[in-house]
N, C-alpha and C positions, 0 to 999 in steps of 0.2 A: 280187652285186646281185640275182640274181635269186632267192635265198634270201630277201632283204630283204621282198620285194612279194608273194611265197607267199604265198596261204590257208593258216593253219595251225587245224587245227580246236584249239578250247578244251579246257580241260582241266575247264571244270564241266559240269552237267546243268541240268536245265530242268522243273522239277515242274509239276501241271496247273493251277496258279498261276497260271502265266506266267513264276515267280519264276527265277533262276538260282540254282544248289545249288553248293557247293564254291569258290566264289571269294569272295576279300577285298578290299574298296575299298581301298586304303593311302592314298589321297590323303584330303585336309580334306573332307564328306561330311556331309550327314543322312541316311543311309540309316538307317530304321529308328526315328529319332527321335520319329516320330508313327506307327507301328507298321509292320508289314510290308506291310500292305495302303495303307498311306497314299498317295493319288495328287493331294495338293493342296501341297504342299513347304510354302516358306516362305508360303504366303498364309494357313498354321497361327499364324501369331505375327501375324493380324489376328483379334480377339476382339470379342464383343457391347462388353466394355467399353472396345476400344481403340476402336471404331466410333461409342460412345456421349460419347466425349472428346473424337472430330475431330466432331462436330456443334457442338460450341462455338465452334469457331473460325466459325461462319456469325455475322459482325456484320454487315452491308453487304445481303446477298442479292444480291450480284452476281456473275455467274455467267461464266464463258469457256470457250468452248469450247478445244480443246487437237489438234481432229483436224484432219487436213488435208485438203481438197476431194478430191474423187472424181469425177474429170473426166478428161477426155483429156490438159490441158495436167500433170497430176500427178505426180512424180518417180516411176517405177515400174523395178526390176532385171528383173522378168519381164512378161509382159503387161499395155498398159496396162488400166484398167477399161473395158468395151464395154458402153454404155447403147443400149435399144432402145425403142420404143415398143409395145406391145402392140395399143393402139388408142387413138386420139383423135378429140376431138370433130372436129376435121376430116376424121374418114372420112363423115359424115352426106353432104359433095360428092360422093363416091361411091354412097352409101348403103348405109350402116351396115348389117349383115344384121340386129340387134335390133333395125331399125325397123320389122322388120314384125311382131315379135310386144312391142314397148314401146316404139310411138310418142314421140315429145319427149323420151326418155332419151338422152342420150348419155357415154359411160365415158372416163376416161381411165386407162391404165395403162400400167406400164413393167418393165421388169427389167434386172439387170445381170448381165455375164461377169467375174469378175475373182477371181487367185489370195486366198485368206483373209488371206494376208500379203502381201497389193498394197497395202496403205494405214497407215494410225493401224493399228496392230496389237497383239498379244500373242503372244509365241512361248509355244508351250504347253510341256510338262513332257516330250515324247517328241520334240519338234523338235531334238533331238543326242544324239547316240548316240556311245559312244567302245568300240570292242571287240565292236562286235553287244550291247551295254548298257547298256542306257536309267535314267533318276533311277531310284535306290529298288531297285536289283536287276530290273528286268523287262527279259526278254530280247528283244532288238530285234527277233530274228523272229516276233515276235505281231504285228507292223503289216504287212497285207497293203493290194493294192490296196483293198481293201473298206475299208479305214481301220485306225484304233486301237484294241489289244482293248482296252489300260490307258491312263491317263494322259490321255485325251480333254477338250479343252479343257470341255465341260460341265460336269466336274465344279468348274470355280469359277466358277459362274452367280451366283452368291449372298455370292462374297466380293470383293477388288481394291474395297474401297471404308473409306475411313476417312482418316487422317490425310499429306496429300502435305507434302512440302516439296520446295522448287525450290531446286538450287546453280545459279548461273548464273556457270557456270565462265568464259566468253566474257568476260562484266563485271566478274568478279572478274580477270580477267587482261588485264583493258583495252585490250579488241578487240571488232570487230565480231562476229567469227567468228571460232574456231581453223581453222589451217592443217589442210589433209589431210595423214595421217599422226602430228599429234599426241597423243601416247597423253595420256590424262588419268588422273595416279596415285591411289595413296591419299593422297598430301601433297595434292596438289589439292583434293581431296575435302575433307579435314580444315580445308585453309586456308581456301576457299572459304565454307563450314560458320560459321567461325570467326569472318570478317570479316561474317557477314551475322545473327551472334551467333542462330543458329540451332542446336539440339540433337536427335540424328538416336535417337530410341527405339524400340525394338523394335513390327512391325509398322507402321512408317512403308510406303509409296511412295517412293520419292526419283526427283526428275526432273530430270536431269543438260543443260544448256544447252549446245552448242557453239557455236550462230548456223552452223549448216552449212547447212542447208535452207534457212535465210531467203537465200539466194544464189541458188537456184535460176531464182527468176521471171527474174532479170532475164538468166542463162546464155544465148546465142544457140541457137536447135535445132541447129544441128550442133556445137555445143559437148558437148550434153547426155547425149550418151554418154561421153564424157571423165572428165565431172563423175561422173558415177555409177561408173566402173571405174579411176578416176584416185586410186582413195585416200580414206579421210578421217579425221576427227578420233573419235577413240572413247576406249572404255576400256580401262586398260592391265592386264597382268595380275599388277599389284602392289593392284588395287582387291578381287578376289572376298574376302581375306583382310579387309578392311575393312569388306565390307555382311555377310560372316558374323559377323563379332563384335558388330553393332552389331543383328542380328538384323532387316535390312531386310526387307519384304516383296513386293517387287518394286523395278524400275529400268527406267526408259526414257529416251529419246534422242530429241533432234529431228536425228539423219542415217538412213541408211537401213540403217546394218548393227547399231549399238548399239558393236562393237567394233571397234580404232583398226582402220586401214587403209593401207598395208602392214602386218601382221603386226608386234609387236616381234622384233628380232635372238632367234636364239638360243632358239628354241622349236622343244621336240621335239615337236610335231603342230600341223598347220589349227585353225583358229579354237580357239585354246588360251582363251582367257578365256571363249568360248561354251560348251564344254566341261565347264569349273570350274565355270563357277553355274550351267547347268541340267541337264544329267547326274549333277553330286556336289551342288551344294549343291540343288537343287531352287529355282531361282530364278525367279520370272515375269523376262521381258526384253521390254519394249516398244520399237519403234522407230517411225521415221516419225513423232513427234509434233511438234506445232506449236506454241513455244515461247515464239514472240517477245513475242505479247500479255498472257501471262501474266506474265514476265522484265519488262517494261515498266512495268507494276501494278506487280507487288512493289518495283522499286527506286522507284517514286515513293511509296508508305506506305511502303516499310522491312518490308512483313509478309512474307515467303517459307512461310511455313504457311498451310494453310487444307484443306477438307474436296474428299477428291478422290474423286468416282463415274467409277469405270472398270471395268464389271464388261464380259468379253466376251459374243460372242451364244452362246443355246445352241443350238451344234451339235452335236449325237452324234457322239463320237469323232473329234471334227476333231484336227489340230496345232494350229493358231492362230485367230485371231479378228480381225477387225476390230470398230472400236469408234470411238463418241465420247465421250471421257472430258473430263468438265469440271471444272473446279477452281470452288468457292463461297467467297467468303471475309463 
């Protein structure tokens, strides 16, 4: 047992790269596929022209937002968001200290505390690591407290934006919501696809519906930790082999982990599907998205495509991102 849990040092090196030298991925992988330096994975198979094709689908101009509020009552696994006031016009009852040098001005401002993936998020390209090795060959110990040397969510400031389509698995499986624990497979995915006679093309988005989050409001607060470590409905890890063939561009989730919850039986490591698509295949993963108004729209026209901006914020060498990604149809 206790051979098991050992630190065993690697058998490769570590050039001034970043890169690791002497090891072979064996598992399914893009490593390499967009060169060795490549730090943007699959958000590579969204092109000027695929960007230039999901602006077609805008007929309507109507627009939905997709993120979820940023408030205290907000589903959060780590710290909820901590809003402050900087200054308000009601400090002038006190008096304001600019009133003595900008009479009749008064400011209001604010700022927030809250983890990068406390809300509508995007897990970046270094947010899982399996071995001390991060997508793409770069070795895990280049992330210091100081941040991210590689892989730093900045670098797709300027793509996550082109053609979404919504499976809304929940309504294809004739529920409000999937149970927690539900793995949602690749036949889902396919069926789902199928019935809403929707066709899934290289550099898509795909935004996967559980109805898990929309439960939340009405959860009692001392329910609400339950709710969040009790399990939920995700993807299984019979999906990564389906969004690599199909050459998706990212995938997000209205729960809060992306993947099912319990783990499926019979898996030899922790979040095994987290793993697969962003350490080997280089996959964006969004979670925390808000689904329901969108899911709502589409079955009432029948349109599940349309044009999706979700680019994250730029931060230098972050993991993840918060974001409000809206869908235009």
């Amino acid at each position: 047992m206790v051979d098991d849990i050992r630190w065993k040092p690697p058998s490769y090196s570590v050039n001034t790269a970043g890169k690791i030298v002497g090891f072979a991925n064996a598992e399914p992988n893009n490593w390499g596929k967009w060169g060795d330096d490549d730090q943007r994975g699959t958000t590579n198979y969204i092109t000027a022209e695929t960007v230039h094709q999901a602006a077609g689908l805008i007929k309507q101009g109507k627009v939905v937002s997709l993120a979820m509020a940023i408030d205290a009552d907000a589903p959060a696994l780590r710290s909820p968001a901590q809003k402050f006031m900087l200054m308000t016009t009601s400090d002038a009852l006190v008096q304001d200290p600019s009133q003595s040098f900008m009479p009749g001005l008064q400011i209001n401002d604010d700022y927030i505390a809250m983890p990068l993936q406390g809300s509508t998020q995007w897990d970046g390209l270094a947010h899982f690591a399996w071995e001390d090795v991060l997508y793409n060959g770069f070795w895990g110990g280049t992330v210091t407290s100081a941040g991210l040397t590689y892989l730093g969510i900045h670098h797709l400031r300027e793509t996550l934006v082109g053609r979404g389509v919504l499976l809304d698995v929940a309504r294809h499986k004739g529920v409000d919501f999937l149970e927690p624990g539900t793995p949602i497979t690749d036949r889902d995915l396919e069926a789902c696809a199928s019935q809403q006679g929707v066709h899934i093309s290289p550099g898509d988005i795909l935004l996967v519906r559980t109805g898990h989050l929309e439960r939340w409001p009405a959860t009692p607060p001392e329910q609400r930790m339950q709710f969040l470590r009790g399990g939920e409905p995700g993807m299984s890890v019979t999906t990564p082999a389906w969004l690599h063939e199909r050459q998706v561009a990212a995938v997000a989730l209205d729960n809060m982990g992306a993947e099912v919850t319990p783990f499926e039986a019979k898996q030899t490591r922790p979040y095994p599907w987290h793993v697969q698509v962003i350490r080997n295949m280089g996959l964006l993963v969004g979670e925390i998205w808000k689904l329901d108004a969108l899911a709502d729209d589409c079955a009432n026209d029948g349109v599940y495509e349309f044009f999706l901006s979700a680019p994250p914020l730029n931060i230098t060498n972050a993991v993840g991102s918060p974001l409000n990604p809206v869908a235009i149809k």
